[in-house]
C-alpha positions in Angstrom: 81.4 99.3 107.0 80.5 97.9 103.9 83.2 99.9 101.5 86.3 98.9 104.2 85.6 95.5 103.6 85.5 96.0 100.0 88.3 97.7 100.0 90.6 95.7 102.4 89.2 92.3 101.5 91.2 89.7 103.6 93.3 92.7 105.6 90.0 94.0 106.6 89.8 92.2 110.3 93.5 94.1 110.6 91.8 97.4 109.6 88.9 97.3 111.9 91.3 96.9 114.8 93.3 99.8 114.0 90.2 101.3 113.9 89.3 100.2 117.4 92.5 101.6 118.4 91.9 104.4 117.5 88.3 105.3 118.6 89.8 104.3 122.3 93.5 104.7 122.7 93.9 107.4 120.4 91.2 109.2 122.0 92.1 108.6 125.5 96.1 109.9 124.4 95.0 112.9 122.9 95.9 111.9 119.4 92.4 111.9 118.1 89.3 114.0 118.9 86.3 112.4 120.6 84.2 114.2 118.0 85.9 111.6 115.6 84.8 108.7 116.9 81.9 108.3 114.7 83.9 109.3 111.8 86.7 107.0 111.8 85.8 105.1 108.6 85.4 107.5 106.4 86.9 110.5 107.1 90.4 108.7 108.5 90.9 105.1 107.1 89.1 105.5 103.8 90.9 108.8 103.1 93.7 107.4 103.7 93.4 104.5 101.7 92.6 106.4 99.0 96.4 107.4 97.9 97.3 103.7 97.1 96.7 103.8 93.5 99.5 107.1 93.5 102.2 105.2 95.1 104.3 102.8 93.0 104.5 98.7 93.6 106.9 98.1 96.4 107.5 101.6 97.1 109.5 102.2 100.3 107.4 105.2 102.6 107.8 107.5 104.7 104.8 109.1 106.5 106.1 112.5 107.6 104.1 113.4 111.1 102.4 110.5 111.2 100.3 111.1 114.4 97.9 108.2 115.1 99.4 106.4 112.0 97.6 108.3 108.8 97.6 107.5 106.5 100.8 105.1 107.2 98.7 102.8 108.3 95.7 102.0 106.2 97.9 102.0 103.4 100.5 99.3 105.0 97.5 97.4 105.5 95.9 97.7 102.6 99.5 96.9 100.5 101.5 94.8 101.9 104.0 95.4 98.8 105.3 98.6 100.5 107.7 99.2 103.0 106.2 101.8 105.3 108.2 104.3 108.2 106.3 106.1 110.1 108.4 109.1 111.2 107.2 111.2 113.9 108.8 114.0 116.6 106.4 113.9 119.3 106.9 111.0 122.2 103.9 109.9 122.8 102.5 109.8 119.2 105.7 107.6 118.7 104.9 105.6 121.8 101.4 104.9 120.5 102.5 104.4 117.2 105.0 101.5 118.3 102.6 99.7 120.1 100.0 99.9 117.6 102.1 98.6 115.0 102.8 95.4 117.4 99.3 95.2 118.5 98.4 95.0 114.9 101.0 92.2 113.9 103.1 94.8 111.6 106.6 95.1 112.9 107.7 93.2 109.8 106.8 96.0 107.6 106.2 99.0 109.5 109.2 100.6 111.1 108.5 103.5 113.9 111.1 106.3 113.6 110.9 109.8 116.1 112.2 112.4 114.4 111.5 115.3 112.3 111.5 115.8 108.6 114.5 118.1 108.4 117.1 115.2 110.3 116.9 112.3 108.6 119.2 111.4 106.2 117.5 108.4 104.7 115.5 108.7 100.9 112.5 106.6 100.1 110.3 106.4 97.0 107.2 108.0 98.6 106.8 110.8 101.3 103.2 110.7 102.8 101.7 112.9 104.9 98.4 114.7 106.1 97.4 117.9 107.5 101.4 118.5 108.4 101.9 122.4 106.9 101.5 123.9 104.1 103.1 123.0 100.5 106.1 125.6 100.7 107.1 124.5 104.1 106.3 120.6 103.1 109.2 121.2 100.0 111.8 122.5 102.7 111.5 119.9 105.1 110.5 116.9 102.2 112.2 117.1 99.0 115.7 115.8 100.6 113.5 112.5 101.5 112.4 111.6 98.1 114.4 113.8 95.2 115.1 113.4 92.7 113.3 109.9 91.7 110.7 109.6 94.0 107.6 111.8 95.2 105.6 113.4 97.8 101.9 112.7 98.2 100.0 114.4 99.9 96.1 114.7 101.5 95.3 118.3 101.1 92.5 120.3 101.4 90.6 123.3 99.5 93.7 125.9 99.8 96.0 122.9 98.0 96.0 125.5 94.2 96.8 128.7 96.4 99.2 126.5 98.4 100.7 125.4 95.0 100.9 128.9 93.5 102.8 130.5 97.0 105.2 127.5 96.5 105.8 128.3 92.7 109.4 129.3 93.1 110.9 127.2 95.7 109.1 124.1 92.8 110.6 125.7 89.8 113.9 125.5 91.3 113.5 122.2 92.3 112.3 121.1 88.6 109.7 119.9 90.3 105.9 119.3 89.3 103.1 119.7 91.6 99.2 118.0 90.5 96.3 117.6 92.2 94.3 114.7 91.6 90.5 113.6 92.9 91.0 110.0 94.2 88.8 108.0 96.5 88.9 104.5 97.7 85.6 103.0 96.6 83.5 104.2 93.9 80.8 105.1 96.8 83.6 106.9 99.4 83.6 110.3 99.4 86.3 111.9 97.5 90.0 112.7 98.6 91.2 115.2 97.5 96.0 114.5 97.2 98.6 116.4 95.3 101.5 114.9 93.8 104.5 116.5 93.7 108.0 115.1 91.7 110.4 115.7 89.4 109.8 117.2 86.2 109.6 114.6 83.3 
C-alpha cells in the first residue's frame, strides 16, 4: 500500500502489523467484519489517519469506544507526539486492545482504559471517536472529557449537518462550535469526512 507508506514513513512496518492484526484477530474476535478484510487500508487505517492534522502537537487523547483501536491507533502510530487512551466498555474489545498495544511495542504511549464515556473523571485535549452515536448523545457523554479548552473530533458520515442541527441547543448552551471539515491522509486517499466540535472563540 503505496499511500500507508507515504504516510507513515519509518512507523509504517508498525502500521502494517496492526493491520495484520486486524485482518485475523479482529476478525476471528468479532471486532471486525470479514467483509473488511480487503478494505483495511483504506477504509480503516487511512481514515483514521486522516484526523492528525486536527489534533494539536502533543495533545493528550482519548478514543471514546475504541473497538479494534480506530482510529486510536493509526494516529499513535502515526504521531508519536500524542498521548493516546483508548477507553472502551466492552471486555473483550479491551482484552484485544491490551494485547495489541503490547504486540505492537506501544505500552509507552498508549494506555488501555474499560469504561464508558459518562465515568471517567479524567480531561484530555482531544476526544476521538468513530461510528459511536450520534452528535447529541456524543455532547452528553463527551464534553465533560475535553471542555472547556480542548475538543472532540470526530469521523462522521453523510447525516453529520442534520446530526449538527438536532444537537443545536444542547451546543449553544455549551458555547460550543461544531465544523465539519473534508480531510484525507494522502492527496490520492479517499476523503474523510470529521467534525470538530469546541469551545466558541
Amino acid at each position: 500500500m503505496e499511500q500507508a507508506r507515504s504516510v507513515y514513513g519509518n512507523a509504517y512496518e508498525t502500521i502494517n502489523r496492526y493491520v495484520d492484526i486486524l485482518g485475523t484477530k479482529a476478525i476471528d474476535w468479532g471486532l471486525m467484519g470479514p467483509r473488511e478484510k480487503d478494505r483495511l487500508w483504506e477504509r480503516h487505517v487511512l481514515n483514521s489517519a486522516a484526523l492528525a492534522d486536527l489534533i494539536p502537537q502533543g495533545s493528550t487523547v482519548v478514543d471514546v469506544g475504541s473497538g479494534a483501536g480506530l482510529p486510536g491507533i493509526p494516529l499513535a502510530v502515526l504521531r508519536p507526539d500524542l498521548q493516546m487512551t483508548l477507553l472502551e466498555p466492552l471486555l473483550r474489545r479491551f482484552n484485544f486492545l491490551g494485547e495489541t498495544v503490547q504486540d505492537l511495542g506501544l505500552e509507552d504511549r498508549i494506555d488501555v482504559v474499560r469504561g464508558r464515556a459518562e465515568d471517567c473523571d479524567e480531561t484530555f485535549d482531544v476526544v476521538t471517536c468513530r461510528a459511536v452515536a450520534n452528535v447529541n448523545k456524543l455532547l452528553g457523554w463527551c464534553t465533560p472529557l475535553f471542555y472547556p479548552d480542548g475538543r472532540l473530533v470526530a469521523l462522521k458520515g453523510d447525516s453529520v449537518h442534520q446530526e449538527i442541527a438536532d444537537a443545536s441547543r444542547r451546543l449553544e448552551a455549551s458555547r460550543l462550535d461544531a465544523q465539519v471539515f473534508q480531510v484525507r491522509a494522502h492527496p490520492e486517499a479517499e476523503v474523510t469526512q470529521a467534525l470538530v466540535i469546541q469551545r466558541q472563540r
